[in-house]
PDB file of N, H, CA, C and O in Angstrom:
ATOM      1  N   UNK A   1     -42.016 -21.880 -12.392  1.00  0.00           N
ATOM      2  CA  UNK A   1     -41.806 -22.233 -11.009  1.00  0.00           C
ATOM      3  C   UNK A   1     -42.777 -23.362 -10.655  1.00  0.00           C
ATOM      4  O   UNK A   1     -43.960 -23.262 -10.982  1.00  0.00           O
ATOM      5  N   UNK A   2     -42.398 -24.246 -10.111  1.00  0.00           N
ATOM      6  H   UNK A   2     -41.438 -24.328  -9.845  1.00  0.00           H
ATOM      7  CA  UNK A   2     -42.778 -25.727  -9.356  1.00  0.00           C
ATOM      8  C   UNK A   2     -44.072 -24.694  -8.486  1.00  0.00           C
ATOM      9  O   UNK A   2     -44.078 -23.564  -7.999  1.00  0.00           O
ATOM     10  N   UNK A   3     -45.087 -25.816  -8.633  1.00  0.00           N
ATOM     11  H   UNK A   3     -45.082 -26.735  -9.029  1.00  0.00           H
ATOM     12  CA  UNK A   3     -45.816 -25.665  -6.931  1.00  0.00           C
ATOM     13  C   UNK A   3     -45.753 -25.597  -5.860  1.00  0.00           C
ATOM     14  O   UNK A   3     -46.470 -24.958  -5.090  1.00  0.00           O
ATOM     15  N   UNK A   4     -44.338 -26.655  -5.519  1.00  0.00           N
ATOM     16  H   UNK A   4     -43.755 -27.175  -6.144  1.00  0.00           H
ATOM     17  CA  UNK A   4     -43.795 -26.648  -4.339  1.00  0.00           C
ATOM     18  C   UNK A   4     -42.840 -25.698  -4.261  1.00  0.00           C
ATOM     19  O   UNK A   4     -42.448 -25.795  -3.098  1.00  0.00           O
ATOM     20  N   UNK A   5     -42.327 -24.980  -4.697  1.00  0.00           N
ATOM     21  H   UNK A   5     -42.645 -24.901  -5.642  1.00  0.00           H
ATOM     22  CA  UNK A   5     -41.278 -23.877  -5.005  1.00  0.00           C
ATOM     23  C   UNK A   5     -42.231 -22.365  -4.928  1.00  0.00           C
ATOM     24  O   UNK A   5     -41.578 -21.397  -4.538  1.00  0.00           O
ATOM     25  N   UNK A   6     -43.017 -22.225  -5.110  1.00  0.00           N
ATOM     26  H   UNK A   6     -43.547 -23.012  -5.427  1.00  0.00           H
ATOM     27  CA  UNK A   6     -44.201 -21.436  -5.429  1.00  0.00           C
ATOM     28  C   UNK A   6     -44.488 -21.168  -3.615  1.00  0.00           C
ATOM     29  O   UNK A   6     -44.336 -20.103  -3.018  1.00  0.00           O
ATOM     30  N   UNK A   7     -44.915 -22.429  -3.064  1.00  0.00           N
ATOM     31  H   UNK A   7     -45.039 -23.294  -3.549  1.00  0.00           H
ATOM     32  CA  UNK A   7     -45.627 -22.394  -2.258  1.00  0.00           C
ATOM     33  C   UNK A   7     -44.756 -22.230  -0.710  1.00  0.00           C
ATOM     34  O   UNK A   7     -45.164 -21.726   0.337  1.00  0.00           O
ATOM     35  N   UNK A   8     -43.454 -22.840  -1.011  1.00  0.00           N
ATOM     36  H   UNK A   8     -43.122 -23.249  -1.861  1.00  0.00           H
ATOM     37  CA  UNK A   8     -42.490 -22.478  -0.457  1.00  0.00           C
ATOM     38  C   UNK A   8     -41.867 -21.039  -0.659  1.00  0.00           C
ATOM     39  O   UNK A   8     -40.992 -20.808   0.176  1.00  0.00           O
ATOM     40  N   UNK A   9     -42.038 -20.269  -1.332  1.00  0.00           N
ATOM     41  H   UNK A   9     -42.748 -20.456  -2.010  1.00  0.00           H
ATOM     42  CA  UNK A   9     -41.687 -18.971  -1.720  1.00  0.00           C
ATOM     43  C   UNK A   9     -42.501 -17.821  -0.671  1.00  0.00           C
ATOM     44  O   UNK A   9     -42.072 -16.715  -0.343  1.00  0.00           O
ATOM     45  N   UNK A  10     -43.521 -18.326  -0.358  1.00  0.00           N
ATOM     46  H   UNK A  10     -43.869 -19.224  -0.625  1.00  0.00           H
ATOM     47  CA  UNK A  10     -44.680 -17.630   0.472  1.00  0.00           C
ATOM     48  C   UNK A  10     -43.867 -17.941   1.711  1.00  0.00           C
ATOM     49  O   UNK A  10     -43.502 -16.838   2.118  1.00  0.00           O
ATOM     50  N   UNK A  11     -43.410 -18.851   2.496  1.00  0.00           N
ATOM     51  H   UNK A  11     -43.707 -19.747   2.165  1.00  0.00           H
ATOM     52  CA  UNK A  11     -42.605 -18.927   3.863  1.00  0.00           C
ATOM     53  C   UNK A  11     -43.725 -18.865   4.322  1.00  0.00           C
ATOM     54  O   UNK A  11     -44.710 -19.297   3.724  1.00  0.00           O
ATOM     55  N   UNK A  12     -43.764 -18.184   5.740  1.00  0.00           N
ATOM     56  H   UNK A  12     -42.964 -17.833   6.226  1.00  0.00           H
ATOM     57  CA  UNK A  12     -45.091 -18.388   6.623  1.00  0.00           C
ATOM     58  C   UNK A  12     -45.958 -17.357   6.042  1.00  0.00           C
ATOM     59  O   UNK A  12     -47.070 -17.549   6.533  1.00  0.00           O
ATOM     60  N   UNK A  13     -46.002 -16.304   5.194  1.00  0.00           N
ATOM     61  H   UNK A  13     -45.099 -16.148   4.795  1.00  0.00           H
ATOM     62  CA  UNK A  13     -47.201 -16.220   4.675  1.00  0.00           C
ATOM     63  C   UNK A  13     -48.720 -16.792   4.347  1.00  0.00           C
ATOM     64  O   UNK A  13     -48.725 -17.490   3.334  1.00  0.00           O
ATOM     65  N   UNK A  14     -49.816 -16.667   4.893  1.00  0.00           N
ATOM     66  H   UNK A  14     -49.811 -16.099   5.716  1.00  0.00           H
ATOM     67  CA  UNK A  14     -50.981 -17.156   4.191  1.00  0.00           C
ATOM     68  C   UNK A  14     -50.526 -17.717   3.146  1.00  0.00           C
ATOM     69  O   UNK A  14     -49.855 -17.035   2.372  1.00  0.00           O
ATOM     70  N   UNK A  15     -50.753 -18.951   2.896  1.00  0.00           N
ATOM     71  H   UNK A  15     -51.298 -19.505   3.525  1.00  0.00           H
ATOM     72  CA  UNK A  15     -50.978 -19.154   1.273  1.00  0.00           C
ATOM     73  C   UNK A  15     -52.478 -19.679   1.155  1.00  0.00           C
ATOM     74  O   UNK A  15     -53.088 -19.396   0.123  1.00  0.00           O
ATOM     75  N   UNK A  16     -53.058 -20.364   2.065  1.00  0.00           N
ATOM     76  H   UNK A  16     -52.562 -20.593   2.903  1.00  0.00           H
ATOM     77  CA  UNK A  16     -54.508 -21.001   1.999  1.00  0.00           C
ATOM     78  C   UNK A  16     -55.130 -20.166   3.142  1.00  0.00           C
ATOM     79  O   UNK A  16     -54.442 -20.084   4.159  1.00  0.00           O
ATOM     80  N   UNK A  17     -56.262 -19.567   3.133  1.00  0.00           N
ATOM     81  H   UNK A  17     -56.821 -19.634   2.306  1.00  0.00           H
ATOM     82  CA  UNK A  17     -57.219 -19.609   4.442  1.00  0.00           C
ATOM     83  C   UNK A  17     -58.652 -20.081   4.045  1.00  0.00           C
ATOM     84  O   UNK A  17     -59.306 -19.804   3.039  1.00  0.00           O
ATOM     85  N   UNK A  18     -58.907 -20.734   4.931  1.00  0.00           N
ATOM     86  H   UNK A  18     -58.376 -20.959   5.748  1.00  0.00           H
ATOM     87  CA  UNK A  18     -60.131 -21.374   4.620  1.00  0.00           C
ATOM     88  C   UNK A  18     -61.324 -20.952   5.478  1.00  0.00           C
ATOM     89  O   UNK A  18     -61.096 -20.167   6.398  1.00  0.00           O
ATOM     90  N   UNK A  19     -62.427 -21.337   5.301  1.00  0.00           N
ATOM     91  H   UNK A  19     -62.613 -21.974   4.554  1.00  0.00           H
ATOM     92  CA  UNK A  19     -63.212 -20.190   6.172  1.00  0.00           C
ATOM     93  C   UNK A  19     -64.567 -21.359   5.960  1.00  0.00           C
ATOM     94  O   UNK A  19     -64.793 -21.972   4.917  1.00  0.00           O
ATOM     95  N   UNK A  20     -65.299 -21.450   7.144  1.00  0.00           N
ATOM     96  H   UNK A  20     -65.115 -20.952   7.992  1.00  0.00           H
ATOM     97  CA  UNK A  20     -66.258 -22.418   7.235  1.00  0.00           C
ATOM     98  C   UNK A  20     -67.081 -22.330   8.569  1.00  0.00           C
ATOM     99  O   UNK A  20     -66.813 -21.526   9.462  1.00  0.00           O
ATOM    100  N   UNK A  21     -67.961 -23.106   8.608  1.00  0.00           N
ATOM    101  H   UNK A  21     -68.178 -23.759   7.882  1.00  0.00           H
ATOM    102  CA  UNK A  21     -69.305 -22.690  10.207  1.00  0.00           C
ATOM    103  C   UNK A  21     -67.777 -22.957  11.738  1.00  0.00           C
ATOM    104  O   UNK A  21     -67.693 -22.405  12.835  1.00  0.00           O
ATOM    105  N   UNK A  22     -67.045 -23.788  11.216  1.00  0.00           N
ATOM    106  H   UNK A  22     -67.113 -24.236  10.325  1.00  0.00           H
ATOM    107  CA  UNK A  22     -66.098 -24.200  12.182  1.00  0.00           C
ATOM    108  C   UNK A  22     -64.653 -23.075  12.790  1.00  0.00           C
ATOM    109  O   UNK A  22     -63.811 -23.165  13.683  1.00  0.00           O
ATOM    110  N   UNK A  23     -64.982 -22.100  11.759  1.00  0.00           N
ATOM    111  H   UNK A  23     -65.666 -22.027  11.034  1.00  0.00           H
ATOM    112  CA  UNK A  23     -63.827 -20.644  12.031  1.00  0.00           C
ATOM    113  C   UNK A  23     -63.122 -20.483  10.833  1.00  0.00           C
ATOM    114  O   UNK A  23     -63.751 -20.728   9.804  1.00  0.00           O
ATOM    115  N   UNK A  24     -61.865 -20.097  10.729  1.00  0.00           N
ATOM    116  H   UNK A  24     -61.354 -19.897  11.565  1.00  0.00           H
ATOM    117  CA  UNK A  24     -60.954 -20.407   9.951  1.00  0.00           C
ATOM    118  C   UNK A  24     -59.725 -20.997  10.152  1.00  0.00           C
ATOM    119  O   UNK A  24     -59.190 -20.915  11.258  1.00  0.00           O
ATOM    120  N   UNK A  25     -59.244 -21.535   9.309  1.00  0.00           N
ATOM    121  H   UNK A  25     -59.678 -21.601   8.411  1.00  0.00           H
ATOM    122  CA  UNK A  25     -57.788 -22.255   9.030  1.00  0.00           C
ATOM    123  C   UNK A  25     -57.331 -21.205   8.104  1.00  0.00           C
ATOM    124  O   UNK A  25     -57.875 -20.634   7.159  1.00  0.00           O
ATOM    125  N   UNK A  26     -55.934 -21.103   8.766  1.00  0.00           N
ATOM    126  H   UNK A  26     -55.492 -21.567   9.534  1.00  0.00           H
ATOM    127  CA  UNK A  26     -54.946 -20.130   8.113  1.00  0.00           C
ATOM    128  C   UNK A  26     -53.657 -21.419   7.618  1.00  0.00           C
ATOM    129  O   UNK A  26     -53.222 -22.117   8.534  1.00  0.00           O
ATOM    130  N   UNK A  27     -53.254 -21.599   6.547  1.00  0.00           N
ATOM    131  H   UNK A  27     -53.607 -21.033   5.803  1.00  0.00           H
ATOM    132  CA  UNK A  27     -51.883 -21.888   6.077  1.00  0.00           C
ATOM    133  C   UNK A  27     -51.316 -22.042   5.350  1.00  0.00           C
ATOM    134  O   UNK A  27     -51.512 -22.465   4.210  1.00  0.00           O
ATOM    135  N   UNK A  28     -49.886 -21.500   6.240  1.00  0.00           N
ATOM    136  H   UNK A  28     -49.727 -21.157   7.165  1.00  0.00           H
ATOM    137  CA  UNK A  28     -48.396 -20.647   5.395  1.00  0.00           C
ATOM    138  C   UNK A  28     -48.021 -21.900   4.093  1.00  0.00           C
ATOM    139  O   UNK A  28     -48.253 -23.096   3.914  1.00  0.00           O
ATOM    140  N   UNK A  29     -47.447 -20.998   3.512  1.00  0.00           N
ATOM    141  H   UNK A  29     -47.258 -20.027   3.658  1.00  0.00           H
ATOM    142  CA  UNK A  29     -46.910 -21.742   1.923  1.00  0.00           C
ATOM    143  C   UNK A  29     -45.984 -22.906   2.540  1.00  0.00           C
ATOM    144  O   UNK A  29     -45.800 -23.969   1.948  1.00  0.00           O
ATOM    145  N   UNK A  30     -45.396 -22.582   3.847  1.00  0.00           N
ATOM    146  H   UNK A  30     -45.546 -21.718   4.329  1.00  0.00           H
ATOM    147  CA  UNK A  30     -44.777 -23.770   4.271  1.00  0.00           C
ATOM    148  C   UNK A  30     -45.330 -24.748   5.023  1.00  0.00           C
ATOM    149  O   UNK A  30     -44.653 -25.665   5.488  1.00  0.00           O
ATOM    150  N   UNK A  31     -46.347 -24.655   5.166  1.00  0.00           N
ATOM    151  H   UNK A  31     -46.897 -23.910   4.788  1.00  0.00           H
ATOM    152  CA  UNK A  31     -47.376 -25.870   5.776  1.00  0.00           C
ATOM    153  C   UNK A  31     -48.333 -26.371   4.868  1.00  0.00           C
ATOM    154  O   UNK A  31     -48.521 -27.580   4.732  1.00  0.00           O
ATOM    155  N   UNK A  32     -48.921 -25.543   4.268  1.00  0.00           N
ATOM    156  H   UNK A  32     -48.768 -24.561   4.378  1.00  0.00           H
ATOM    157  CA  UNK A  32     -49.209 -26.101   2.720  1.00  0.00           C
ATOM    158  C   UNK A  32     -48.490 -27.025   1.974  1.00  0.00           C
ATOM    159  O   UNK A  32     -48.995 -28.124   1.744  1.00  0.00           O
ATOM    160  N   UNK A  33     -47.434 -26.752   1.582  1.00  0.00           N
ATOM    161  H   UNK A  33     -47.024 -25.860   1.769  1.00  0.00           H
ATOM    162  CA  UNK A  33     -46.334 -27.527   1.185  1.00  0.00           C
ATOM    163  C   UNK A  33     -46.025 -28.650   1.463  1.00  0.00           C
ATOM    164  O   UNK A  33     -45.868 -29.528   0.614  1.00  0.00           O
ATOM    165  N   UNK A  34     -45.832 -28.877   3.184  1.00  0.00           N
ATOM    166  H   UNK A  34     -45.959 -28.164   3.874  1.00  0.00           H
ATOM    167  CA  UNK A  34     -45.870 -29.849   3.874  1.00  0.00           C
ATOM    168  C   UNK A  34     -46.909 -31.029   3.783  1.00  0.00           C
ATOM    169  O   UNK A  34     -46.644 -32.229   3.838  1.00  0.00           O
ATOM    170  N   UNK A  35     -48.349 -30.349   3.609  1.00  0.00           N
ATOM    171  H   UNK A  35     -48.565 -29.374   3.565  1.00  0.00           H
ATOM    172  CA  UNK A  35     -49.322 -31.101   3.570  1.00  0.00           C
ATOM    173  C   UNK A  35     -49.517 -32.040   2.104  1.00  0.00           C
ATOM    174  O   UNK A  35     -50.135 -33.092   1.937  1.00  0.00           O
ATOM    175  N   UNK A  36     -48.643 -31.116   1.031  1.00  0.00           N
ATOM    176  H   UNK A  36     -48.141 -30.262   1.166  1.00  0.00           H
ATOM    177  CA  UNK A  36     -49.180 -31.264  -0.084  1.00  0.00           C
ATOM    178  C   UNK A  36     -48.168 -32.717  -0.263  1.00  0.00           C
ATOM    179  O   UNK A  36     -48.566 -33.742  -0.817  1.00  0.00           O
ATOM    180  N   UNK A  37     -47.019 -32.564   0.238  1.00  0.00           N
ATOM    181  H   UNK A  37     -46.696 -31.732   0.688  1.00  0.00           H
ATOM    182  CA  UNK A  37     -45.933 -33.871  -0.102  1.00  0.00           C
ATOM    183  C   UNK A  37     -46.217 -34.889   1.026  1.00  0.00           C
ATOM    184  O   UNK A  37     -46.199 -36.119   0.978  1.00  0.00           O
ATOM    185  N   UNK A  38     -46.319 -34.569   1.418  1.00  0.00           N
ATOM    186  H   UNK A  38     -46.334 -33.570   1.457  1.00  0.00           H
ATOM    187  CA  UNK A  38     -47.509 -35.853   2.627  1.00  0.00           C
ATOM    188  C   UNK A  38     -48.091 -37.076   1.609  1.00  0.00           C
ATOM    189  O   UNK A  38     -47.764 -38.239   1.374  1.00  0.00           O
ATOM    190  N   UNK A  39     -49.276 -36.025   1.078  1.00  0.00           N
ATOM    191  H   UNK A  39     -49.542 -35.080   1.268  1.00  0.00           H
ATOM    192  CA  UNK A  39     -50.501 -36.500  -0.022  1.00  0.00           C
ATOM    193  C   UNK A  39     -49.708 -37.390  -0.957  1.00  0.00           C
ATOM    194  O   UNK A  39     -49.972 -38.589  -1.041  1.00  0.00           O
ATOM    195  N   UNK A  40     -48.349 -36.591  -1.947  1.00  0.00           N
ATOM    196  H   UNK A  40     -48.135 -35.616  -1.878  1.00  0.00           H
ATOM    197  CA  UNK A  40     -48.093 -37.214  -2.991  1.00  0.00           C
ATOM    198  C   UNK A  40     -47.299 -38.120  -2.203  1.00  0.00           C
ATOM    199  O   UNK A  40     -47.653 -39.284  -2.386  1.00  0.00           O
ATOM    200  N   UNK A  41     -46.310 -37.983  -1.356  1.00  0.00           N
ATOM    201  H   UNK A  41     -46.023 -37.036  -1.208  1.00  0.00           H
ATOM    202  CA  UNK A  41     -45.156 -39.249  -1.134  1.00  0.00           C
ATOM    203  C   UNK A  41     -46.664 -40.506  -0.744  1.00  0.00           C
ATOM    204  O   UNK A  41     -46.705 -41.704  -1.026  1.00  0.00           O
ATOM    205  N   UNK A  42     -47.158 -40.116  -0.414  1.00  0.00           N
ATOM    206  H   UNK A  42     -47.125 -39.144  -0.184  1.00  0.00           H
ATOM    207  CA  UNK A  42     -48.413 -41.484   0.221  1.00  0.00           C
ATOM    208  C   UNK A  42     -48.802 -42.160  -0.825  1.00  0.00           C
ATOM    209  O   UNK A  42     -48.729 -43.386  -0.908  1.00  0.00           O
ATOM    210  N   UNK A  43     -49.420 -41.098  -2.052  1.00  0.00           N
ATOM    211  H   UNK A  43     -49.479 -40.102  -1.984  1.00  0.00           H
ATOM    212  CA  UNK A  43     -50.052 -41.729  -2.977  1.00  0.00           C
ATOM    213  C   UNK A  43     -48.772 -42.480  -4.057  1.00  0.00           C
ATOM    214  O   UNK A  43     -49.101 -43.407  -4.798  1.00  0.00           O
ATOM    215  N   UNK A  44     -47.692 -42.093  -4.041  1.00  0.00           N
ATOM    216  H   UNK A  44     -47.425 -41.340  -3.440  1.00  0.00           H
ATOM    217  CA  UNK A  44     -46.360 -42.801  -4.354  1.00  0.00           C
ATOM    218  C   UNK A  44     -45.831 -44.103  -3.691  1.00  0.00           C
ATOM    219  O   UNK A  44     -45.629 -45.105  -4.377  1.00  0.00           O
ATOM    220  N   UNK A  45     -45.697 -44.089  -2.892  1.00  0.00           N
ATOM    221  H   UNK A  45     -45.861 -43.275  -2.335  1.00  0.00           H
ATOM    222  CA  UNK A  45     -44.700 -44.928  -1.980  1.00  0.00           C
ATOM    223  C   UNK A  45     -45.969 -45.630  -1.254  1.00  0.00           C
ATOM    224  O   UNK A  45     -45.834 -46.700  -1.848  1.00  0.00           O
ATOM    225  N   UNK A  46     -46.566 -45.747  -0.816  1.00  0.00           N
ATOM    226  H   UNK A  46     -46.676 -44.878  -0.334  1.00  0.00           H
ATOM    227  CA  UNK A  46     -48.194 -46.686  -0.311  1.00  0.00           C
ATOM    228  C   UNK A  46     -48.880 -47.233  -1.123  1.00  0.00           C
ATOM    229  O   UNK A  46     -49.167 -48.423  -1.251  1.00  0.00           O
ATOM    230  N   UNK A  47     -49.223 -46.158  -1.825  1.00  0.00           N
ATOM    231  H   UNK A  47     -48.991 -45.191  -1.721  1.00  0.00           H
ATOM    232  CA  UNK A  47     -50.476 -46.726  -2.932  1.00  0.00           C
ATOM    233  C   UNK A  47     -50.027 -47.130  -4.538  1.00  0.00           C
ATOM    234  O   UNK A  47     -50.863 -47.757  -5.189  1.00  0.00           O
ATOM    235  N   UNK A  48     -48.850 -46.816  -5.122  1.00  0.00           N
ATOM    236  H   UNK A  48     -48.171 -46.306  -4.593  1.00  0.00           H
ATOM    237  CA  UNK A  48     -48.169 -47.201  -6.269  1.00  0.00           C
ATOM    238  C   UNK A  48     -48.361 -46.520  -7.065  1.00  0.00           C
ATOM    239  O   UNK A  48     -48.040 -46.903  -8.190  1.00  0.00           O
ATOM    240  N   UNK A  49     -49.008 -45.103  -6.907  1.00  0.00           N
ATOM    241  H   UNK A  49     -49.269 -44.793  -5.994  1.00  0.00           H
ATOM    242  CA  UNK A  49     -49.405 -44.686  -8.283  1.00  0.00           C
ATOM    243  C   UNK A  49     -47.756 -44.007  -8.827  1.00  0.00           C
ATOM    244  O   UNK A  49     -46.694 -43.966  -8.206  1.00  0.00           O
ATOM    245  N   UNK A  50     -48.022 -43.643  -9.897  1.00  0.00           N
ATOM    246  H   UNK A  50     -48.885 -43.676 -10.401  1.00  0.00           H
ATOM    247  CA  UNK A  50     -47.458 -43.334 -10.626  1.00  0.00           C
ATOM    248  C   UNK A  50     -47.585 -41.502 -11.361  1.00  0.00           C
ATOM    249  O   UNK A  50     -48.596 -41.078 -11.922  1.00  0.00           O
ATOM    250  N   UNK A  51     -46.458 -40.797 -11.174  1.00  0.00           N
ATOM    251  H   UNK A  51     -45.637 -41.141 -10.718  1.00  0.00           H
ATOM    252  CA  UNK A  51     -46.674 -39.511 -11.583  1.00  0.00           C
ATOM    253  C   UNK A  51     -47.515 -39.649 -13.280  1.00  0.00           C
ATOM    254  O   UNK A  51     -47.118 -40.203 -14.305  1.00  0.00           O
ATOM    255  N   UNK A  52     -48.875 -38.838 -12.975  1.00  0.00           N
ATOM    256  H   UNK A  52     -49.198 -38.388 -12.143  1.00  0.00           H
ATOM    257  CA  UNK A  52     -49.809 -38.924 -13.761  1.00  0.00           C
ATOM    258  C   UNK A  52     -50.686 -39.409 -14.156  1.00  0.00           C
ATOM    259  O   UNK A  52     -51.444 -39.248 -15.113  1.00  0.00           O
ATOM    260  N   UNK A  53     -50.561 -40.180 -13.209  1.00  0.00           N
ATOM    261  H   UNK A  53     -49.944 -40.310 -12.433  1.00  0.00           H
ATOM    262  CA  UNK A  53     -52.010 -41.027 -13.217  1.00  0.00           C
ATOM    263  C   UNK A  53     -53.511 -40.564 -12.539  1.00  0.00           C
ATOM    264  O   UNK A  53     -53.966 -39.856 -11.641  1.00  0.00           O
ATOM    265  N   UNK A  54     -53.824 -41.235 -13.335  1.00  0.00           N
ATOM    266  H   UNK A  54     -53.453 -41.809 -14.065  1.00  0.00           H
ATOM    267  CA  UNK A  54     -55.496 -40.590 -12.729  1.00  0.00           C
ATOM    268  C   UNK A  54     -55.800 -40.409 -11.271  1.00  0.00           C
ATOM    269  O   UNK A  54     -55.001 -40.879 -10.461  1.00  0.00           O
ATOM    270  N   UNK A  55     -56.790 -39.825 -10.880  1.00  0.00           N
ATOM    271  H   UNK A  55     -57.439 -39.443 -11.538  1.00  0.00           H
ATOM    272  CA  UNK A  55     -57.331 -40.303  -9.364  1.00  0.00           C
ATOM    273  C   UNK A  55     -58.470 -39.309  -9.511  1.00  0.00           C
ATOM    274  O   UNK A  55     -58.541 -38.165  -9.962  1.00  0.00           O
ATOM    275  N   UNK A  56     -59.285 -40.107  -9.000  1.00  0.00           N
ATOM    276  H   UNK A  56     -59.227 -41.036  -8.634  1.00  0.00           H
ATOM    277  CA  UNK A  56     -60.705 -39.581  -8.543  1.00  0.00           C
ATOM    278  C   UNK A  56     -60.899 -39.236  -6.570  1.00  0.00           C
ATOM    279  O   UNK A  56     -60.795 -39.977  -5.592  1.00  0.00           O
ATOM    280  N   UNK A  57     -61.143 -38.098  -6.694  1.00  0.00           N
ATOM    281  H   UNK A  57     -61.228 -37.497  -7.488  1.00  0.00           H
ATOM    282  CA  UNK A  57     -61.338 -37.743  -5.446  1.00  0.00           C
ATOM    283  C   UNK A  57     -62.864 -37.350  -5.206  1.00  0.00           C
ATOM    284  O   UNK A  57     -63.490 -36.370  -5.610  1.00  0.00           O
ATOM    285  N   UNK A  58     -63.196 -38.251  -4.548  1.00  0.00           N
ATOM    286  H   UNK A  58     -62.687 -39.047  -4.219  1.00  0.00           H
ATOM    287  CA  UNK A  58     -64.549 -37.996  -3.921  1.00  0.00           C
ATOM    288  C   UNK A  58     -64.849 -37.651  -2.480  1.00  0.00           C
ATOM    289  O   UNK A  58     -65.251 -38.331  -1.536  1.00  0.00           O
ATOM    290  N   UNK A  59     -64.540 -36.432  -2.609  1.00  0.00           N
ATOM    291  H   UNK A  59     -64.214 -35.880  -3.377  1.00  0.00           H
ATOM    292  CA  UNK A  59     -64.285 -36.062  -1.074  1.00  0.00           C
ATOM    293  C   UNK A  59     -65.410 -34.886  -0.944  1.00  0.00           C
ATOM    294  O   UNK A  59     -65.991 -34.366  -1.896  1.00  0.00           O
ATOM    295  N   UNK A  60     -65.595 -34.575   0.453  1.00  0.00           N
ATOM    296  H   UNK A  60     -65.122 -34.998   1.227  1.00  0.00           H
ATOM    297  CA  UNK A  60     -66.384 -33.069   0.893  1.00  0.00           C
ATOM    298  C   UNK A  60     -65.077 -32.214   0.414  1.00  0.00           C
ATOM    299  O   UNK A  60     -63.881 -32.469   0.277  1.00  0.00           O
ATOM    300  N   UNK A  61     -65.854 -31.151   0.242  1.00  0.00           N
ATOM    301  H   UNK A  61     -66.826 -30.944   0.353  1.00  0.00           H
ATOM    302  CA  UNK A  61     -65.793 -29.606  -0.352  1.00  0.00           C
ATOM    303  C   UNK A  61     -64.704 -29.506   1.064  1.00  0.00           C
ATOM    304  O   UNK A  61     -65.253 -29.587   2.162  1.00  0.00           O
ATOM    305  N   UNK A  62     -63.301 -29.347   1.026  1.00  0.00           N
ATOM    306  H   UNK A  62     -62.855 -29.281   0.134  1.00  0.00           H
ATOM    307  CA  UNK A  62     -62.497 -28.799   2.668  1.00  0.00           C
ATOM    308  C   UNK A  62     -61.142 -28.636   2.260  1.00  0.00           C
ATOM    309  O   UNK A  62     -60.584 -28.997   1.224  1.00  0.00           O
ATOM    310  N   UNK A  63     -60.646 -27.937   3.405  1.00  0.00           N
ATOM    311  H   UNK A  63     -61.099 -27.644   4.247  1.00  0.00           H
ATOM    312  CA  UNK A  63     -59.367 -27.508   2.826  1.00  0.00           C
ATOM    313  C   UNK A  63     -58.386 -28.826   2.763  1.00  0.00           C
ATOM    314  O   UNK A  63     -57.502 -28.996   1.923  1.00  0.00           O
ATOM    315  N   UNK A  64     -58.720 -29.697   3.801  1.00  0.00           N
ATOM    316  H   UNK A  64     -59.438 -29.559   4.484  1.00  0.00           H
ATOM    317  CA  UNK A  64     -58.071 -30.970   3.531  1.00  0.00           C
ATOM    318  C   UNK A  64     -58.365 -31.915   1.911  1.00  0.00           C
ATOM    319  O   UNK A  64     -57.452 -32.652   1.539  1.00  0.00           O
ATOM    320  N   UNK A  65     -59.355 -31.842   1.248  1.00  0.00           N
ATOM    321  H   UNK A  65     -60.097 -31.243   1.551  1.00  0.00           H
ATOM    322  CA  UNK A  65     -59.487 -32.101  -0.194  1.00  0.00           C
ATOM    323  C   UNK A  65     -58.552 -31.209  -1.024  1.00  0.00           C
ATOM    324  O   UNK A  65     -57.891 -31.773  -1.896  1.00  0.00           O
ATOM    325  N   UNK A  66     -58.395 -29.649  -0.828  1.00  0.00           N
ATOM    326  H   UNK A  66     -58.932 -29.191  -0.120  1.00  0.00           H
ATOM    327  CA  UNK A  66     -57.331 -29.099  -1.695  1.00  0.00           C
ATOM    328  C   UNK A  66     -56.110 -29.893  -1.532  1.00  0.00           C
ATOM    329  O   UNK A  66     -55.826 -30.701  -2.417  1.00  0.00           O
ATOM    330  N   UNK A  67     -55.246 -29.741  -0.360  1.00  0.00           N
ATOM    331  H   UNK A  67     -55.476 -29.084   0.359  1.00  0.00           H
ATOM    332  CA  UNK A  67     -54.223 -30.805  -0.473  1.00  0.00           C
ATOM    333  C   UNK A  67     -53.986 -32.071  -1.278  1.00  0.00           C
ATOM    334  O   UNK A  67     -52.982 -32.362  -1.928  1.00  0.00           O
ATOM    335  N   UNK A  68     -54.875 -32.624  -1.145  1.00  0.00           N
ATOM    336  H   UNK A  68     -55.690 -32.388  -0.617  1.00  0.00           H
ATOM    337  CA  UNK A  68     -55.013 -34.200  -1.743  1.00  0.00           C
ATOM    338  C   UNK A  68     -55.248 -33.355  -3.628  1.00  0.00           C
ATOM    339  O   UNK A  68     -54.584 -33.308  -4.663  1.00  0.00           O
ATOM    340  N   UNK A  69     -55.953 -33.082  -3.372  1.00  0.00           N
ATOM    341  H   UNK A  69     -56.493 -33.120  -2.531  1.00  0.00           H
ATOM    342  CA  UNK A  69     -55.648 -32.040  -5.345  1.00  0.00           C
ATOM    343  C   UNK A  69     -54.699 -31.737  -6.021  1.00  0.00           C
ATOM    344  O   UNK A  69     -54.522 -32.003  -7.210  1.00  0.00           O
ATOM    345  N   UNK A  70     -53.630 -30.821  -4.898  1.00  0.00           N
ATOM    346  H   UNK A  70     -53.774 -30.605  -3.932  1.00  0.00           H
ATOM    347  CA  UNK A  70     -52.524 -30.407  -5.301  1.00  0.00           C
ATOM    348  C   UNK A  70     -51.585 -31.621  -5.316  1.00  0.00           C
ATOM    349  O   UNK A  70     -50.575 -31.596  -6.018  1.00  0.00           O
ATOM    350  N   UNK A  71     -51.991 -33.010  -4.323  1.00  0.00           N
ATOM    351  H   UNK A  71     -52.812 -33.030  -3.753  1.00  0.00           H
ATOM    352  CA  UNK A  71     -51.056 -34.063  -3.909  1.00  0.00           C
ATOM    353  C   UNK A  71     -50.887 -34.995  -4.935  1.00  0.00           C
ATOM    354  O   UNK A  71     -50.136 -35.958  -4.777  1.00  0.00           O
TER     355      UNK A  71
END
């Protein structure tokens, strides 16, 4: 099963909660999802990469860096 199939499988279920001095962020496999094809169509269609190509992410430790991971 795909990631996005995976993560879509959860529906509004939790799939991420994140937890930090700021509260928590709760989100469903379908907002996850959402976030995650955001990341890749951007890094596709904007930036040129290419499925499999490298990328270095130098980001803070946040739930917005998982996205861009999975993206």
């Amino acid at each position: 099963m795909s990631l996005l199939a995976s993560l879509l499988a959860h529906g509004t279920a939790p799939a991420l909660t994140w937890y930090d001095a700021d509260g928590r962020v709760e989100l469903s496999g379908k907002v996850l999802a959402n976030h995650v094809a955001k990341v890749a169509n951007y890094l596709s269609d904007e930036v040129g990469l290419e499925s499999g190509a490298p990328v270095l992410l130098d980001l803070p430790l946040h739930w917005k860096t998982l996205t861009w991971a999975l993206g």
